[in-house]
C-alpha positions, 0 to 999 in steps of 0.5 A: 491452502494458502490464499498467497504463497510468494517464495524468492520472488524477484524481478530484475530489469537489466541489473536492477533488481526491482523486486528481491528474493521476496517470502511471504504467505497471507491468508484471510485478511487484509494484508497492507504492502507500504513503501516508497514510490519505486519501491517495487510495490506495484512490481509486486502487484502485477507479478502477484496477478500475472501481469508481469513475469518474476525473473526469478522465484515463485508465487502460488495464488489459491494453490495456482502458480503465477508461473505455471497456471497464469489462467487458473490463477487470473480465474480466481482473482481480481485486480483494481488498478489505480487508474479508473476503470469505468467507462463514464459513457456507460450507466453504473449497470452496463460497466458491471454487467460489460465485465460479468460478460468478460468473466464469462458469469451466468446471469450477468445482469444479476450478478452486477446488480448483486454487485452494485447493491453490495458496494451501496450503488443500486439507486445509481445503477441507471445513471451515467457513470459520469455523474458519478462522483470519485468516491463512487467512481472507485466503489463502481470499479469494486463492483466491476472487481467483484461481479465474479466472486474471486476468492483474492483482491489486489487494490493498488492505491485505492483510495488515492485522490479520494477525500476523507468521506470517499477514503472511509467509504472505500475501507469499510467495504474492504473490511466487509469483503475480508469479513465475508472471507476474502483475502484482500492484498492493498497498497497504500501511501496512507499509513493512517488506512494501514494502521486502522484496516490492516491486519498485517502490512509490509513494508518494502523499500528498493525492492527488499521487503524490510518488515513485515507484521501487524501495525501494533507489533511493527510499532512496539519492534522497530520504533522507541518514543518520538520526539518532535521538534519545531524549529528555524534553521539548518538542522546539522546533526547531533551528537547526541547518542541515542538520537536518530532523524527520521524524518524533516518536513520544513521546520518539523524535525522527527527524532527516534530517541529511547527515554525520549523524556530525558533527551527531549529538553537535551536535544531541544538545547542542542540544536539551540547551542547550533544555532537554531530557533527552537519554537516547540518539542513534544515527545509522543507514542510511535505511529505506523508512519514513525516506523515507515520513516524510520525503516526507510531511513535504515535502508537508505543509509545503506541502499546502493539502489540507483532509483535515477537511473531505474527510472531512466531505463523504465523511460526507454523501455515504455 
């Protein structure tokens, strides 16, 4: 049995499509969903849990409908959102055993501290969760998340405002969990955590899942050699076939570029020739944020999705 099965899955509000004719199985591994903000990833999420209803479609969890049997499916799962979800008023203990009561778990005190000691929290189970700090925050919301040993965990942004000790801590537990036999399904904004933990991602963009395989194939498919240019000035274009931007951030200019050798010294004299004052160039290997940017900029080159106005309407409704 598939641990997720999502078939045409698709939400729309009004005539926005948040969420279009999604497929996809994962099963027993650590399966990354990437894309922009507005992109649909938490709209996924949510349907994925029961939280919210697809307009249209289907999706199995452990062998459950999402449509059908919401309850066996929220039986067998847990959700970690990112907003914390721990009661600073309580010890790390009453937060765990205050959920294992919810789950209706045998032995709740047991079971959290089984829990609190997995996520390496069990010195800290009687201190208030306040003095807790955000990486344990987030590592006492795993427990909370694990106290009833479900079979898939969806984490929406995990690791967000954590540092890069907190962020490290959080993926070897993940690893751990998806080790032990747990499916785990993330979303993340840190393309250097989906490349190092995941063992497939996904990437979705206005709501259409755009690729979908391991970080190693993703980046050897979709991406040719990089060419990163600093530079002062207005970038205008090139006519330089071959060249594709892919990404701008202040000076930095990012080129996808087959033979990137060659064109590096080409492109470096054209954008001089237009004016600009060329600082440095580097040609490199792709990485998983190359292949983000450069499947995003694709559909933005041709997307008709109004993210304005979807946002607008959001506002209405909440």
């Amino acid at each position: 049995m598939t641990a997720i099965e999502i078939n045409g899955l698709t939400k729309s509000f009004g005539t926005l499509k948040a969420v279009e004719e999604m497929h996809l199985s994962i099963d027993h591994e650590i399966f990354g969903l990437l894309g922009p903000n507005g992109s649909g990833k938490t709209t996924t999420v949510r349907m994925l849990t029961t939280i919210l209803r697809p307009t249209s479609g289907d999706a199995s969890v452990c062998g459950h409908s999402v449509l059908t049997e919401p309850r066996r499916v929220r039986d067998r799962i847990s959700y970690v959102p990112q907003d914390m979800a721990v009661d600073a008023k309580l010890t790390g203990r009453e937060n765990v055993v205050f959920f294992a009561k919810l789950y209706g778990v045998r032995n709740p005190r047991d079971k959290a501290d089984e829990a609190l000691a997995r996520m390496e929290l069990g010195d800290r189970a009687d201190d208030l969760a306040r003095t807790y700090s955000g990486g344990m925050r987030r590592r006492l919301e795993l427990a909370q998340a694990l106290v009833h040993d479900p079979e898939v965990l969806f984490l929406d942004e995990p690791t967000i405002g954590l540092d890069v000790a907190g962020r490290k801590k959080i993926w070897e537990h993940i690893i751990d969990l998806k080790n032990n036999g747990m499916t785990v399904f993330v979303t993340t904004h840190y393309m250097d955590e989906a490349d190092y933990a995941c063992d497939r991602v996904g990437i979705i963009d206005h709501g259409v899942l755009v690729a979908n395989d391991s970080p190693e194939a993703l980046k050897a498919r979709c991406c040719n050699d990089i060419i990163v240019i600093r530079a002062e000035g207005e970038y205008r274009g090139t006519d330089i076939e071959g060249v594709r931007l892919i990404g701008q951030n202040g000076d930095e200019l990012r080129f996808e570029a087959g033979c990137a050798g060659e064109m590096g010294f080409a492109l470096a004299g054209a954008l001089a020739g237009a004016g600009m004052k060329v600082k440095s160039f580097a040609v490199r290997q792709p990485t998983l944020d190359d292949v983000f940017l450069s499947l995003v900029a694709e559909q933005e080159e041709t997307a008709a999705f109004d993210y304005q106005r979807f946002r607008t309407m959001l506002r209405r409704r909440a």
